[in-house]
C-alpha positions in Angstrom: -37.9 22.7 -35.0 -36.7 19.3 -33.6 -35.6 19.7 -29.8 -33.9 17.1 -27.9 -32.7 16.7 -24.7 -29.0 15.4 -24.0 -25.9 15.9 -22.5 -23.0 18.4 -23.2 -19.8 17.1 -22.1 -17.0 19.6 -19.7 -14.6 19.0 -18.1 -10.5 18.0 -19.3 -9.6 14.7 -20.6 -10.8 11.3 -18.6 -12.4 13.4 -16.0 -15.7 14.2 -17.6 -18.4 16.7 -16.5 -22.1 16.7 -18.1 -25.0 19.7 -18.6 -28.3 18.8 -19.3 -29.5 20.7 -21.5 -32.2 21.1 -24.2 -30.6 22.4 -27.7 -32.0 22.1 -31.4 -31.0 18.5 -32.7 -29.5 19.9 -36.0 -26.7 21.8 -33.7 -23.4 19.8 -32.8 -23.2 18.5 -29.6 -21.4 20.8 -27.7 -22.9 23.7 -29.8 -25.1 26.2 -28.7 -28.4 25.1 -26.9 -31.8 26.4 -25.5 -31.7 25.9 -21.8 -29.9 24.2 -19.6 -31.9 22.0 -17.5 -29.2 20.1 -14.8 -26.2 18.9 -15.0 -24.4 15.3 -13.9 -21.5 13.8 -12.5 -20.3 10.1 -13.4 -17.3 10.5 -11.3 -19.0 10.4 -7.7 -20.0 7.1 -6.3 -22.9 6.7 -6.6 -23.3 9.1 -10.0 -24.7 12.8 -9.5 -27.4 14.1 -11.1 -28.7 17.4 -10.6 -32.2 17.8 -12.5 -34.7 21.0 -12.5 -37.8 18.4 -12.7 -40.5 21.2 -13.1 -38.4 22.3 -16.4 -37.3 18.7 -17.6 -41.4 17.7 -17.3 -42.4 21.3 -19.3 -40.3 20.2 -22.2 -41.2 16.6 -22.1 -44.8 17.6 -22.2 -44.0 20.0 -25.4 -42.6 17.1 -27.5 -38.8 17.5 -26.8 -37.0 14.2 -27.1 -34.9 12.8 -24.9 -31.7 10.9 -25.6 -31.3 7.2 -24.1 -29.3 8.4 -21.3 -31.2 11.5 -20.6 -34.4 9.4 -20.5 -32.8 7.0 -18.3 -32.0 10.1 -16.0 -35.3 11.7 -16.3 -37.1 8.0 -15.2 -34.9 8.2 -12.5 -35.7 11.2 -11.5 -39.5 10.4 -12.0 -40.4 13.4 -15.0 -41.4 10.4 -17.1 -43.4 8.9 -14.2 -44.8 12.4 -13.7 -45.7 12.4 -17.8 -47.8 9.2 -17.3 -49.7 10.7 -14.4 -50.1 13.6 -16.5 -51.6 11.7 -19.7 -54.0 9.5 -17.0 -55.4 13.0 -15.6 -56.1 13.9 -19.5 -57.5 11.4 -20.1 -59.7 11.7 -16.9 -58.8 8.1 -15.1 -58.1 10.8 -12.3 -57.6 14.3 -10.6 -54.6 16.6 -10.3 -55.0 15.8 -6.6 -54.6 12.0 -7.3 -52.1 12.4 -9.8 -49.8 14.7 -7.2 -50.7 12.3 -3.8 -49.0 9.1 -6.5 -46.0 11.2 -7.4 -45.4 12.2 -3.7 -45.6 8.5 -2.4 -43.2 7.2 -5.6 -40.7 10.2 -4.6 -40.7 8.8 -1.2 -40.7 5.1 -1.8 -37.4 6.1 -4.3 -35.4 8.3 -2.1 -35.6 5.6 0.4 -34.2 2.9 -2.3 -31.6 6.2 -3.4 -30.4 6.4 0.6 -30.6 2.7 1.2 -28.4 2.3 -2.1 -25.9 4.9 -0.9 -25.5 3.8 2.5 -24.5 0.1 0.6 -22.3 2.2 -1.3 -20.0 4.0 1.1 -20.2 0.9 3.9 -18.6 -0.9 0.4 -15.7 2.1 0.1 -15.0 1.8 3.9 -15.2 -2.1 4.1 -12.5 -1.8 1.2 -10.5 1.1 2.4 -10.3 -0.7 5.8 -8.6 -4.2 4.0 -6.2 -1.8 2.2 -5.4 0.2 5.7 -5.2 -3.9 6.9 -2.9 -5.1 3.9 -0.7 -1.8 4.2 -0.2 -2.7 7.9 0.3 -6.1 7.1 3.2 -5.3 4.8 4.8 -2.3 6.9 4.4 -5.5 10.2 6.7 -7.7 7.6 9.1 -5.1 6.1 9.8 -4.3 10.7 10.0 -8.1 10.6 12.5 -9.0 8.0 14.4 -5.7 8.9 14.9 -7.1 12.5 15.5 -10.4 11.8 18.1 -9.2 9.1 19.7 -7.1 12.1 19.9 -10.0 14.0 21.5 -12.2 11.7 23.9 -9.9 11.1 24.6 -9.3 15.3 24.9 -12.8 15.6 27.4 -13.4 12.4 29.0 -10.5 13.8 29.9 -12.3 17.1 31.1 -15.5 15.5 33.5 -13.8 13.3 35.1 -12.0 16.8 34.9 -15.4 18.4 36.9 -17.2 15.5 39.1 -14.2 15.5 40.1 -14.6 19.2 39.7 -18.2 19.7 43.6 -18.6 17.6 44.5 -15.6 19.6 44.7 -17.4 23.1 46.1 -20.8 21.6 49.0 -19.0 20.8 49.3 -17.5 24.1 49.3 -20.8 25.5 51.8 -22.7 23.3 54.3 -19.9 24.4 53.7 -20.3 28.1 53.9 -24.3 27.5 57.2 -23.7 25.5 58.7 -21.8 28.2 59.7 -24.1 31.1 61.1 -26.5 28.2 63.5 -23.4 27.0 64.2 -23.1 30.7 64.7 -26.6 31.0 67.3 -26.4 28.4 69.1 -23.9 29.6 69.5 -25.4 32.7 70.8 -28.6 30.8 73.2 -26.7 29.2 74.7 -24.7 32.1 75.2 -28.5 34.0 76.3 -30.0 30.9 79.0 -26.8 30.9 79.7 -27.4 34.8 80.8 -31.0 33.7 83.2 -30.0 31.1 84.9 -27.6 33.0 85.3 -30.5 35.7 86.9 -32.8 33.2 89.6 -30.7 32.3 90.2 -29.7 35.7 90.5 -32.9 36.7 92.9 -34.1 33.5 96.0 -32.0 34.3 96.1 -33.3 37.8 96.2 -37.1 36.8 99.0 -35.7 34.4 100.9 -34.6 37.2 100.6 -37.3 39.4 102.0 -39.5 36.3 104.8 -37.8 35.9 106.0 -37.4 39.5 105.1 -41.1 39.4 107.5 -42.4 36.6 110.3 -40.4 38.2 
């Protein structure tokens, strides 16, 4: 029967989760299946993939079929590298011993590449995480800002409105101790200008007098 190796998708909706596994190609996709052979994560940064290479490389050799992801995968993972060695060793270009000494030094050379990438990976994640910490200070700096300056310009209105309030206050105050020597002033006119009056008609009824004692 045809067998192919490919992925069977998990996990809910817009968070997927992948098996590898190794099913008949005539069954649906996320139908039944031989083995399963690994499993990997697109969610993680970099992607996950978790790969039993002994297995993958035992069906490979048997004629399974790989999808174009799954291949992808398996190269980089090194079973197809492995397969090539394999075929060289058949054919007699070299030993086992040869063959396993190039695997070991291409596993070596590529988990160096795999750490190197990662490390550029998660300085990336901080370098961006650091300019959102730096953005979200920013912001939080100029909300304290504007929330102060608002306070102040609201202290500072505040203040003008009390001095216009009392500024009338004390003109008034001082038009009614200006106007109160004048009604003072009056009054004393008026009390003299009373004195006078009461002199005048006094003195009348004495002139009278002397008039009449006069013509007699």
């Amino acid at each position: 029967m045809p067998v192919k190796i490919r992925l069977q998708r998990h996990g809910r909706s817009k968070r997927p989760f992948y098996h590898i596994v190794v099913a008949d190609s005539r069954n649906r996709r996320d139908g039944k299946f031989i083995e399963r052979i690994g499993d990997y994560n697109p969610l993680t940064i970099p992607a996950t993939i978790n790969l039993n290479v002994d297995r993958a490389f035992e069906w490979v050799m048997n004629g399974a079929q790989p999808t174009d992801t799954v291949r992808k995968m398996l190269t980089f993972k090194g079973v197809m590298y492995k397969k090539h060695l394999q075929r060289g060793v058949t054919k007699g270009a070299f030993d086992q011993e040869e063959a396993d000494k190039r695997f070991n030094e291409w596993a070596e050379a590529k988990m160096s590449k795999v750490q190197e990438r990662m490390a550029l990976e998660l300085k990336k994640i901080e370098d961006k995480r650091a300019k959102r910490n730096e953005d979200e200070s920013a912001k939080r700096s100029a909300k304290l800002l504007a929330k102060e300056e608002a306070e102040t310009a609201a202290e500072t209105e505040e203040e003008t409105v009390k001095a216009e309030v009392d500024a009338p206050t004390e003109g008034v105050e001082e038009v009614e101790t200006t106007e109160a020597p004048a009604e003072e002033n009056a009054t004393e006119e008026e009390v003299e200008a009373a004195a006078e009056t009461e002199e005048e008609t006094t003195e009348a009824p004495v002139e009278e007098e002397a008039e009449e004692k006069t013509e007699e």
